[in-house]
MIKE-539560 format. One record per residue (C-alpha): x, y, z. Coordinates in Angstrom, 2 decimals, always signed. Layout:
<sites>
        x        y        z
        X        Y        Z
...
</sites>
This chain:
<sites>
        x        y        z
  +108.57  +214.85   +69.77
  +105.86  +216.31   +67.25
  +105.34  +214.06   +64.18
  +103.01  +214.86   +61.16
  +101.84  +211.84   +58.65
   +99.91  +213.39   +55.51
   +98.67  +209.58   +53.85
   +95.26  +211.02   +52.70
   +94.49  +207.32   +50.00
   +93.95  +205.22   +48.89
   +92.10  +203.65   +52.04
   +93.93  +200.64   +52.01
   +97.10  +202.51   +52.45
   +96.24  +204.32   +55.31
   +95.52  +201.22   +56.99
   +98.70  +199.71   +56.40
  +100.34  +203.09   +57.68
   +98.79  +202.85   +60.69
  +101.99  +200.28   +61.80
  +104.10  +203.58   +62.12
  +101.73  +204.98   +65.28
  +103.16  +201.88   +67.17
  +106.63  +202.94   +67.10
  +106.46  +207.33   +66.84
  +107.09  +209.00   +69.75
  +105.45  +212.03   +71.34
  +102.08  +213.80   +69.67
  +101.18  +212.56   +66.23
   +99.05  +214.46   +63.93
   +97.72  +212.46   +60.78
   +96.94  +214.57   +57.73
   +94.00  +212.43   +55.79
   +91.20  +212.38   +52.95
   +88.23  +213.37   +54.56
   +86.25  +210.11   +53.55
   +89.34  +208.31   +55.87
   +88.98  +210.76   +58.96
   +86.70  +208.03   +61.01
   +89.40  +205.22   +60.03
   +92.04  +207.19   +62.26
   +89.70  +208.34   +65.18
   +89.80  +207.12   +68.22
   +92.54  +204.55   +68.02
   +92.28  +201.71   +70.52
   +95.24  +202.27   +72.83
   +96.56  +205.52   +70.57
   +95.96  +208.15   +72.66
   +98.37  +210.78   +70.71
   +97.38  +210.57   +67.20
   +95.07  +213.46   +65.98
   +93.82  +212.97   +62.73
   +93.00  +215.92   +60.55
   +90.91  +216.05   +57.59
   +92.09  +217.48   +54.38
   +89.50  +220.16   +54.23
   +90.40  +221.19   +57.78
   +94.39  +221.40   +57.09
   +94.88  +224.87   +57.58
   +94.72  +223.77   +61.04
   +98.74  +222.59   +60.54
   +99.50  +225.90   +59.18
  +102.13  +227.71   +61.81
  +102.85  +224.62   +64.06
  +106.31  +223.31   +64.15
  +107.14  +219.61   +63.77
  +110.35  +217.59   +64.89
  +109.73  +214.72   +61.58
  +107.17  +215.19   +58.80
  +106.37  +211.40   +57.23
  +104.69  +212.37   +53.72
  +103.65  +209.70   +52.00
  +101.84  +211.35   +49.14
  +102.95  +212.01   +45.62
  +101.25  +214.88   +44.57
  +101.85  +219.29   +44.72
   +99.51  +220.16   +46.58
  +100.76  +218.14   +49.54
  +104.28  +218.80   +48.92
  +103.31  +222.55   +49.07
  +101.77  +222.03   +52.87
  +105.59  +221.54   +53.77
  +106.03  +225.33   +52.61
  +103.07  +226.63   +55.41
  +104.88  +224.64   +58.52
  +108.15  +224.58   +60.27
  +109.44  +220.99   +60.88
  +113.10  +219.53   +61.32
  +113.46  +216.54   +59.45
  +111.23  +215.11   +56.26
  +111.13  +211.82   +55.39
  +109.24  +211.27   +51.87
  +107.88  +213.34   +48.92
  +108.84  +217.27   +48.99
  +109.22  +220.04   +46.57
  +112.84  +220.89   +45.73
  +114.37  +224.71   +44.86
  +112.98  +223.94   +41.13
  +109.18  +223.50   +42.15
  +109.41  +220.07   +41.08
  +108.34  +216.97   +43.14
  +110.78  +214.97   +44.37
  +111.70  +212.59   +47.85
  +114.58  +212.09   +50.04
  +117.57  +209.64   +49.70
  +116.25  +207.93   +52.88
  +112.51  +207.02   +51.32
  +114.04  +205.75   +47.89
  +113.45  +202.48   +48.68
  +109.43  +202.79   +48.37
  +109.42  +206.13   +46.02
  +111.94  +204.70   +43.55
  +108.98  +202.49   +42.60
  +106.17  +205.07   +42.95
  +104.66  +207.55   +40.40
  +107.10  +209.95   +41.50
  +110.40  +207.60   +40.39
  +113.37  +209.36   +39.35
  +113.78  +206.57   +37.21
  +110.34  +207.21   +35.55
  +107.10  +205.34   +35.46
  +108.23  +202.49   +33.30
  +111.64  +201.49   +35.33
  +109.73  +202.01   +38.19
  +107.27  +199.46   +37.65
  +110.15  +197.51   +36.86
  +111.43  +197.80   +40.17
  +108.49  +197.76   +41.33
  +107.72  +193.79   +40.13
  +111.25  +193.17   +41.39
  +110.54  +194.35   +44.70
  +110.26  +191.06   +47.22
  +109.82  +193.80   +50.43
  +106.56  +194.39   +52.20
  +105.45  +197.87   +52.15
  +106.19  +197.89   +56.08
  +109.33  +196.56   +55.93
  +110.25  +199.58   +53.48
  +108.64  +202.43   +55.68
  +110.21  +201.33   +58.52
  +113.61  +201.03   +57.39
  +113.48  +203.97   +55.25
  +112.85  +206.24   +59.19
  +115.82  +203.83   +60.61
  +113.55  +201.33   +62.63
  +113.12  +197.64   +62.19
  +109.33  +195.99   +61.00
  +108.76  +193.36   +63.05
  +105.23  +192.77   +62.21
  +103.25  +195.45   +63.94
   +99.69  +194.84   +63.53
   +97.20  +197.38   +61.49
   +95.17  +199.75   +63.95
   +91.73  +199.84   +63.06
   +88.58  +201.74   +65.21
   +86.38  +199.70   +67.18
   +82.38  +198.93   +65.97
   +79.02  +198.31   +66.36
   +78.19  +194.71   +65.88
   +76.36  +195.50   +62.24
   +74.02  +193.75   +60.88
   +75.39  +191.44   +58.11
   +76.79  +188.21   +59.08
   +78.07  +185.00   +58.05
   +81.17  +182.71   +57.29
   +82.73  +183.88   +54.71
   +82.69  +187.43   +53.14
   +83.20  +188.17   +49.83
   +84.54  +191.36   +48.07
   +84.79  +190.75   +44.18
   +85.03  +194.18   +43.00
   +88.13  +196.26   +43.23
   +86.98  +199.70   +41.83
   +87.19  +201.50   +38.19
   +91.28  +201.89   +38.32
   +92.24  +198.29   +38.47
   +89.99  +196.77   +36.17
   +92.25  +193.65   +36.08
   +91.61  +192.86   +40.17
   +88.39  +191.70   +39.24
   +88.46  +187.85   +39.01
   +86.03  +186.25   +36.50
   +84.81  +183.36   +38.86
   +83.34  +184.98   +42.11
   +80.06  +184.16   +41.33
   +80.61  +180.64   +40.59
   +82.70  +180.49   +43.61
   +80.16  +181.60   +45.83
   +77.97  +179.56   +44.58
   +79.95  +176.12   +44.93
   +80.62  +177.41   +48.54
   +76.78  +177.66   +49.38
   +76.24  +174.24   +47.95
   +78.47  +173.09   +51.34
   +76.64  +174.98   +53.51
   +78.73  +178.00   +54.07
   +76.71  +181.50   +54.83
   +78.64  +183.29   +51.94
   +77.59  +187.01   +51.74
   +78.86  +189.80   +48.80
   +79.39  +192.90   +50.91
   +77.08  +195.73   +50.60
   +78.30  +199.37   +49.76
   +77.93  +201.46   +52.94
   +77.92  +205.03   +53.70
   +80.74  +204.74   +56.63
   +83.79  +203.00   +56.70
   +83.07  +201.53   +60.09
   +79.83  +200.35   +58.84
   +82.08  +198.70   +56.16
   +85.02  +197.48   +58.89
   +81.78  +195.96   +61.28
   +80.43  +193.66   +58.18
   +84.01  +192.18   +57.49
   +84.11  +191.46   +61.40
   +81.52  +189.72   +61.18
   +82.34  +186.92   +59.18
   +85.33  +184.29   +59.77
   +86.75  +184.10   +56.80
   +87.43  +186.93   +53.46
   +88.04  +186.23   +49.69
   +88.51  +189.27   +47.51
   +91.12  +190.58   +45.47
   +94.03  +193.65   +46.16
   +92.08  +195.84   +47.83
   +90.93  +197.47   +51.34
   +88.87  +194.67   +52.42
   +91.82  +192.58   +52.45
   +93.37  +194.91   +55.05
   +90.67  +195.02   +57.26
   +90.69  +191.41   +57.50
   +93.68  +191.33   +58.45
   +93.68  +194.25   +61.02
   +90.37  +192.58   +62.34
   +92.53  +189.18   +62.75
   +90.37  +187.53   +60.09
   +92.04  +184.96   +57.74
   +91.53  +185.69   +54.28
   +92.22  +184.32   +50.65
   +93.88  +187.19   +48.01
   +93.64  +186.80   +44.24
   +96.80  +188.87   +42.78
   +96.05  +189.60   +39.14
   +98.06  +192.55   +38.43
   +99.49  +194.16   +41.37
  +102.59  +193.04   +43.59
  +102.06  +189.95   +46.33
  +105.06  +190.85   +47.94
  +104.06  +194.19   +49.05
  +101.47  +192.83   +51.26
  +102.74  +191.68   +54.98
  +100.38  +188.72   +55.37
  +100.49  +188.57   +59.54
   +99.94  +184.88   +59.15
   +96.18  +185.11   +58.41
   +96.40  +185.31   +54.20
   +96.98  +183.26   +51.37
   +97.77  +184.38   +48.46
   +97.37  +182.86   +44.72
   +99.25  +184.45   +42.12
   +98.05  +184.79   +38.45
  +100.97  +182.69   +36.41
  +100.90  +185.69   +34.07
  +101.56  +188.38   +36.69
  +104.66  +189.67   +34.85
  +102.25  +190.42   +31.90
   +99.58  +192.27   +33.53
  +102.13  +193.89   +36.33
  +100.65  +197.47   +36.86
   +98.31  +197.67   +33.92
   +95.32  +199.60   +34.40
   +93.54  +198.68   +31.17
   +91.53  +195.63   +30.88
   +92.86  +192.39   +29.15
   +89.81  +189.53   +29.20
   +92.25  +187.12   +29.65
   +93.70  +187.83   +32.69
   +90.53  +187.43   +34.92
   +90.15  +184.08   +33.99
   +93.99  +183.38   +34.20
   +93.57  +181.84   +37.65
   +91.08  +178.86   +37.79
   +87.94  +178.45   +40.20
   +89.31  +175.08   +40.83
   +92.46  +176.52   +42.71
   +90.77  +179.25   +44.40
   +87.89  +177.05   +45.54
   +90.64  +174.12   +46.72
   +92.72  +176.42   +48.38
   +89.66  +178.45   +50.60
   +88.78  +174.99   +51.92
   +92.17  +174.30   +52.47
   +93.05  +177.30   +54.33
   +89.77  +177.31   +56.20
   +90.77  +174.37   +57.86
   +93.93  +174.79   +59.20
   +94.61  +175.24   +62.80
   +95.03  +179.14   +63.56
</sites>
């Protein structure tokens, strides 16, 4: 059995992809962004997954695969199906028409992608609807059952940054809306009892990045990839969800999660509405780390 995955981002997707190398079969070759090549290398315990970059993907051209898994919604992926031989697809492909479209089987996740045959604005619809973990949908979609297998992340140095609790307040330029109003002031009422509360740095590696998260005990950011690195590091964690979906996320019994009340307005909006960063209180956040902190693992 010869399986290709072509995930190339974001980051935090690929992470939560890795779940399928527990359960394929046979040689595995994993089609990524460059920038996500040393997530997938050297796999503890994965001895068959090859990763290739995306600027080294003519290296695919002319081999023959028994199940391509593509994950991606864009051409210029679907057109790497047209340079290989493979028996089954599961996911996005280009149709007789040149147009982008998916199989029957991965509707349940691309009905509520970019890709939607129902367009962008049913989609996201569907999309808050949705109560399934991203996992669950995969799985099902390539006729296996999720039953909660963990994210597979490289091993790491020990780093340098340390602490209790690590905190990632900013969620990048696309979701403005991820970024909560009150970090600061959280961080700051968490130093005043004596917690080691660090902001993590930018680094030039994404193990650099995995080693500082491992080296704290406890995470509080919003919907993003530190959240999944917590979790595939076995670090509890604390999520703010401002505009994105909660019940995507498979929380492995290590997250909390707190909800804006005002989800359904700001569902999928990529704009910036001042109101909805302050639409969750520091009191609640602040309660619930302590909270969650404290409870028996």
């Amino acid at each position: 059995m010869k399986t290709l995955i072509i995930k190339l981002g974001a980051t935090g997707d690929v992470v939560r992809t890795t779940t399928l190398l527990h359960i394929l079969r046979g040689e595995v070759l994993w089609l990524t962004a460059d920038h996500n090549a040393g997530l997938l290398s050297d796999l503890p315990g994965i001895e068959q997954c090859k990763c290739i970059p995306w600027s080294r993907r003519q290296e695919i051209h002319g081999i023959s695969f028994d199940l391509v898994i593509n994950l991606e919604d864009s051409l210029d992926t679907g057109e790497i199906l047209n340079e290989i031989t493979f028996g089954k697809v599961f996911g996005a492909y280009i149709n007789t028409d040149g147009a982008l479209t998916y199989t029957a089987d991965s509707s349940q996740w691309f009905d509520i992608s970019l890709i939607s045959k129902y367009g962008k604005a049913r989609a996201d619809e569907l999309k808050l609807e949705n109560r399934q973990t991203y996992q669950k949908m995969i799985f099902q979609g390539i006729g296996r059952k999720f039953c909660g297998e963990p994210y597979l992340l490289p091993d790491t140095n020990k780093g340098e940054l340390s602490g209790d609790i690590a905190v990632a307040p900013k969620s990048g330029s696309v979701w403005p809306m991820k970024n909560w109003a009150y970090f600061e002031d959280l961080v700051k009422k968490l130093r005043n009892d004596g917690y080691a509360v660090n902001y993590l740095p930018n680094r030039d590696t994404i193990l650099e990045h995995i080693a500082d998260i491992r080296n704290h005990k406890y995470l509080i950011s919003g919907d993003s990839l530190p959240m999944h690195i917590a979790m595939g590091s076995g670090i509890k964690c604390l999520t703010i969800f401002i505009c994105t979906s909660p019940w995507e996320i498979y929380d492995y019994g290590l997250q909390k999660k707190i909800v804006s009340p005002n989800l359904n307005k700001y569902f999928y909006r990529r704009d910036f509405d001042p109101e909805a960063v302050t639409s969750i209180s520091l009191d609640e956040v602040y309660e619930t780390v302590i909270s969650h902190m404290g409870e028996r693992d």
